[in-house]
MARKOL-653873 format. One record per residue (C-alpha): residue in one letter; x, z, y; residue number from 0. Coordinates in pm, whole numbers, plus 50000, padded with zeros to 5 digits. Layout:
<atoms>
{atom "A", {X, Z, Y}, NUM}
...
</atoms>
This chain:
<atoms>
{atom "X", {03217, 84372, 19742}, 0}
{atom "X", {03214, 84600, 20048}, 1}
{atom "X", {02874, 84747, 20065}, 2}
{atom "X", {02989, 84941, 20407}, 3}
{atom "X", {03085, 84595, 20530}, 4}
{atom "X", {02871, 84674, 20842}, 5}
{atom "X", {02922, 85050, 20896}, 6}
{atom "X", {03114, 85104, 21222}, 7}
{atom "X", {03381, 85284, 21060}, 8}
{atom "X", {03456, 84906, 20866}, 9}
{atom "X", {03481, 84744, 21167}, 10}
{atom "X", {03712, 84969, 21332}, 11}
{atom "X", {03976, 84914, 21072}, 12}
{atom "X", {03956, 84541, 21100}, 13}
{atom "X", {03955, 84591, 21455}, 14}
{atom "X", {04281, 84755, 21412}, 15}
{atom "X", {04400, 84484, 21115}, 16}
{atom "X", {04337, 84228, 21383}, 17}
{atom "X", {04511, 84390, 21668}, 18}
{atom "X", {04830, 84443, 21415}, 19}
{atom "X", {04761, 84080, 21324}, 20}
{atom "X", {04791, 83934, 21649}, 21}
{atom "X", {05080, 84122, 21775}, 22}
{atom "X", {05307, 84024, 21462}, 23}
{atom "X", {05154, 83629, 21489}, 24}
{atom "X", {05283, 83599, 21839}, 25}
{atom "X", {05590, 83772, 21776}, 26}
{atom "X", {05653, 83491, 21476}, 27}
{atom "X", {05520, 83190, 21706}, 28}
{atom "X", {05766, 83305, 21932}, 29}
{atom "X", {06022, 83344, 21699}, 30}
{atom "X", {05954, 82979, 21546}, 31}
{atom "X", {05964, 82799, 21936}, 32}
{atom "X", {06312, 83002, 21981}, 33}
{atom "X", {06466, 82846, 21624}, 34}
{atom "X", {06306, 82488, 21685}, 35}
{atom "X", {06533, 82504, 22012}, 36}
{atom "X", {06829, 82643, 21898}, 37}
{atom "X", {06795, 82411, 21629}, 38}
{atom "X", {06716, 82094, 21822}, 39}
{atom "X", {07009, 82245, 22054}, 40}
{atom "X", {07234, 82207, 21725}, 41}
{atom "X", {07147, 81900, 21638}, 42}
{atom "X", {07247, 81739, 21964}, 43}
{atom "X", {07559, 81897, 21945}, 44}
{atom "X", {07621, 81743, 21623}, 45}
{atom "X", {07538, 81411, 21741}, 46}
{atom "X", {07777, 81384, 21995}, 47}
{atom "X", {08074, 81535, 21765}, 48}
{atom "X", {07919, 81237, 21524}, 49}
{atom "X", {07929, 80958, 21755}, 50}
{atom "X", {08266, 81072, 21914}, 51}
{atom "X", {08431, 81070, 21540}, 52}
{atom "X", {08256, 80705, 21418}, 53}
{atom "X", {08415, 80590, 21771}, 54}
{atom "X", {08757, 80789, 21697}, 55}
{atom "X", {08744, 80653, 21344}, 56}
{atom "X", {08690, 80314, 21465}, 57}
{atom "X", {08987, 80296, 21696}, 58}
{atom "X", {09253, 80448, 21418}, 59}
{atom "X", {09072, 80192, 21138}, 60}
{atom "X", {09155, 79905, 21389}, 61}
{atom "X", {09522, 79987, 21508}, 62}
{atom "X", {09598, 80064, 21130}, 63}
{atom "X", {09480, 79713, 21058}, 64}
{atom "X", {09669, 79601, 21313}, 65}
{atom "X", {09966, 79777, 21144}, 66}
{atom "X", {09899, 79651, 20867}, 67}
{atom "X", {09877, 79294, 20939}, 68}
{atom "X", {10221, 79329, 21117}, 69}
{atom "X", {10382, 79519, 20783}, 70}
{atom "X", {10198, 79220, 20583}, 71}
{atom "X", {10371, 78917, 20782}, 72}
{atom "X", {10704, 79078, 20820}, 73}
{atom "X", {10731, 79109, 20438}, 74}
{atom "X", {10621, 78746, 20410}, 75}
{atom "X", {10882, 78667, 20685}, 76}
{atom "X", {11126, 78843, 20477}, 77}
{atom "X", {11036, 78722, 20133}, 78}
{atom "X", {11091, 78353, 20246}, 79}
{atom "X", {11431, 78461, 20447}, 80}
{atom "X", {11549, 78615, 20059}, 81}
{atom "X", {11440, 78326, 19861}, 82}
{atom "X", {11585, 78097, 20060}, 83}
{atom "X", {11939, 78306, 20036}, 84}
{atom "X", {11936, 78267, 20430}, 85}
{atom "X", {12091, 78650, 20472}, 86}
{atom "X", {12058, 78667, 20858}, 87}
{atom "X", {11764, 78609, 20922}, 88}
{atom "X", {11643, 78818, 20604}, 89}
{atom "X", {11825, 79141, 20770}, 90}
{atom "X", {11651, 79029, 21100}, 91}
{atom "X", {11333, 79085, 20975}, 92}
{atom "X", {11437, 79386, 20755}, 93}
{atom "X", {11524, 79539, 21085}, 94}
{atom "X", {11214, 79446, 21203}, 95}
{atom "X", {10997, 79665, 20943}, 96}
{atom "X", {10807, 79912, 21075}, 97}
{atom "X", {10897, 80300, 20979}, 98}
{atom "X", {10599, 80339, 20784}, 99}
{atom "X", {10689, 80046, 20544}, 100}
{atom "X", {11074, 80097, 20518}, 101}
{atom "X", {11025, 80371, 20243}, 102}
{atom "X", {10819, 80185, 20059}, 103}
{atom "X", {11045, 79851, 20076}, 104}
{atom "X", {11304, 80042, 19980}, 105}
{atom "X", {11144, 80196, 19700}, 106}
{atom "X", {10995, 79834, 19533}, 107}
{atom "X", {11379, 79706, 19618}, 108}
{atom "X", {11517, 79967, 19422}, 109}
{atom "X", {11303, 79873, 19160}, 110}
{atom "X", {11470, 79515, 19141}, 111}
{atom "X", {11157, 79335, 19144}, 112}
{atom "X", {11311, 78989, 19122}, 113}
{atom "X", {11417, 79078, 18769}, 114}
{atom "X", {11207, 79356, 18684}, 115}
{atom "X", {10865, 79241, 18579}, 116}
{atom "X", {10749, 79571, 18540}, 117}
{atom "X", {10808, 79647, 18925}, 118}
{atom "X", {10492, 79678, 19128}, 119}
{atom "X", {10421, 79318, 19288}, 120}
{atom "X", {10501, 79438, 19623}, 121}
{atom "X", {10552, 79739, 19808}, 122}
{atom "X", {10208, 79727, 19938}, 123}
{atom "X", {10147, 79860, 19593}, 124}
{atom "X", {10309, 80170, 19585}, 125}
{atom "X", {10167, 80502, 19665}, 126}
{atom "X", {10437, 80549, 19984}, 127}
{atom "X", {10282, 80274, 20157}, 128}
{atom "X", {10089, 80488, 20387}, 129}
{atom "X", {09955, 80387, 20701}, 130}
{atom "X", {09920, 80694, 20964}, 131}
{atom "X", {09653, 80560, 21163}, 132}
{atom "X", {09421, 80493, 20844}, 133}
{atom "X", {09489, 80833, 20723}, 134}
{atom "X", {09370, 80982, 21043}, 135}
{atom "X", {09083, 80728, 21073}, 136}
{atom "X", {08963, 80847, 20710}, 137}
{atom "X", {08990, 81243, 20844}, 138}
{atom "X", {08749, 81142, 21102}, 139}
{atom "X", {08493, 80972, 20928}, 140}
{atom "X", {08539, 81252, 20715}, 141}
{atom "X", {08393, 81425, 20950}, 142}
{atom "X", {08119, 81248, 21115}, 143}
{atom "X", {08016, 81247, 20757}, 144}
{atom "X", {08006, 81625, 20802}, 145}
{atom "X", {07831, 81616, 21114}, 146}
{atom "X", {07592, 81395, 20932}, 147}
{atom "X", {07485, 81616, 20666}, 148}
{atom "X", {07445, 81873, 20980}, 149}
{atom "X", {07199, 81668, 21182}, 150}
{atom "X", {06975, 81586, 20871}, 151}
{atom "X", {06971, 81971, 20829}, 152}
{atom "X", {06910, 82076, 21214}, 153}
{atom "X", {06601, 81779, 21192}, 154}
{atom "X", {06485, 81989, 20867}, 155}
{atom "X", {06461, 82322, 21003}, 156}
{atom "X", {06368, 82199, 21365}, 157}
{atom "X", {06052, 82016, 21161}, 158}
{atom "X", {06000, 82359, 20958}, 159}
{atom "X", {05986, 82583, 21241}, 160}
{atom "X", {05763, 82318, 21442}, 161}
{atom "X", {05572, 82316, 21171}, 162}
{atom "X", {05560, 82669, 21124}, 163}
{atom "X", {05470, 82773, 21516}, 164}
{atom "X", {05152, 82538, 21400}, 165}
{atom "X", {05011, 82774, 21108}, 166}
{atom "X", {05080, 83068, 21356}, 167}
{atom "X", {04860, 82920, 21672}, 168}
{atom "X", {04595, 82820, 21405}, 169}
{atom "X", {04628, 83183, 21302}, 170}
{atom "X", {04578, 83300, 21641}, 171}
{atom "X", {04285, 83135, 21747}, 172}
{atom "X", {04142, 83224, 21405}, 173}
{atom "X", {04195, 83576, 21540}, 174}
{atom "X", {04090, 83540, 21858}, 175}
{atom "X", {03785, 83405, 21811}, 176}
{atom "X", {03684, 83628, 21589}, 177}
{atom "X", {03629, 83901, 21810}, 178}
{atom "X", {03319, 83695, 21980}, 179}
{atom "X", {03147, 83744, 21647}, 180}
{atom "X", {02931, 84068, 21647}, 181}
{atom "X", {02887, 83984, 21249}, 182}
{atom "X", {03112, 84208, 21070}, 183}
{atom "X", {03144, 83914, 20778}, 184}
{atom "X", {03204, 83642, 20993}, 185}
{atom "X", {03493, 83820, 21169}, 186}
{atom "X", {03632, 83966, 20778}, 187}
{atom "X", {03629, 83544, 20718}, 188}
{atom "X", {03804, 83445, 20993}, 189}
{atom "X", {04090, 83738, 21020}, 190}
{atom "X", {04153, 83661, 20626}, 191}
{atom "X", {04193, 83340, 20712}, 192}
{atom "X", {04438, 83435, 20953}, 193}
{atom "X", {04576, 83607, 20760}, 194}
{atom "X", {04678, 83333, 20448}, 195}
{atom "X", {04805, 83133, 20745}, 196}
{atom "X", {05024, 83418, 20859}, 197}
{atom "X", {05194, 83457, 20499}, 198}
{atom "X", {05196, 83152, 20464}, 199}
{atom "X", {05430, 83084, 20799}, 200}
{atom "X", {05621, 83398, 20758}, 201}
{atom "X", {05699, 83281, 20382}, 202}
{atom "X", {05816, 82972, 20545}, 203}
{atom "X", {06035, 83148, 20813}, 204}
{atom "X", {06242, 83375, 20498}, 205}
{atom "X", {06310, 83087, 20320}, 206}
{atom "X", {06439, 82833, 20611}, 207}
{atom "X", {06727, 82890, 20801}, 208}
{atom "X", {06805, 83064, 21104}, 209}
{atom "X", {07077, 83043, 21385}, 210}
{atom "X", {07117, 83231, 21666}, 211}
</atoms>
């Protein structure tokens, strides 16, 4: 295929394919260590703001519960207190409700559930019960889910470029050994073979993700 394969004029051009090679192969290893890093540097970062939501989401999910439990016995308090016509101590307990529920016992009252079967069965039921705490607990899981989705994606591209700074030290020593060989074919083998390796990382680099 290259019948001057040996001249000297040959191996002065892959001498100078090489050198080219070389230079751009270390400039993309060092270009995958510096993404793996930011990228591991990312992912960290994400895990805390992860870990620091669950635990946020956590606390707001329990004192909603709590909330709730206490907006849950108060009506049963109160439902008693009504059927039993005893009038004080159903106000004391109406009193009692906390803000978040009043709008939505008021709501179901207005609804004259005792003679409306129709009415929603309680006012638990109604789309202006709303608890603040659970709202807020939701936004926060909301996201760690985000954070989530981040770290899978920082452990994808730190894997890629790790991967990646691979193919281009195989492609160096590929090229650096090849200039111990004094066959001209030998070293053609070995730079080509560097040089699959090095379009094959630098294909890999344009198509994953970088941050600075």
């Amino acid at each position: 295929m290259f019948k001057d394969i040996e001249s000297p004029e040959f191996s002065k051009r892959l001498e100078l394919v090489t050198t080219v090679l070389l230079a751009a192969t270390a400039l993309l290893a060092a270009w995958n260590g510096f993404q793996a890093a930011r990228w591991t540097v990312r992912q960290g970062t994400a895990l805390r703001l992860m870990l620091a939501s669950r635990l946020q989401a956590a606390q707001y999910t329990t004192q909603g519960a709590q909330q709730q439990i206490i907006d849950v016995m108060l009506f049963s308090d109160w439902l008693q207190a009504s059927a039993a016509k005893q009038q004080e101590l159903e106000l004391f307990y109406r009193q009692r409700f906390r803000p978040e529920f009043k709008p939505a016992f008021e709501e179901w009252l207005a609804l004259n559930p005792m003679q409306n079967s129709s009415a929603p069965p309680s006012p638990f039921a109604l789309a202006t019960y709303q608890v603040a705490n659970l709202k807020q607990a939701a936004e926060f899981e909301k996201q760690a889910d985000e954070q989530t989705a981040l770290i899978q994606k920082a452990s994808a591209n730190v894997t890629a470029y790790v991967t990646n700074t691979l193919y281009m030290a195989t492609a160096l020593f590929f090229l650096g050994i090849s200039r111990t060989f004094a066959m001209t074919r030998v070293r053609l083998a070995l730079v080509v073979l560097a040089a699959v390796l090095f379009a094959f990382g630098l294909y890999n680099i344009l198509t994953t993700e970088t941050v600075l």
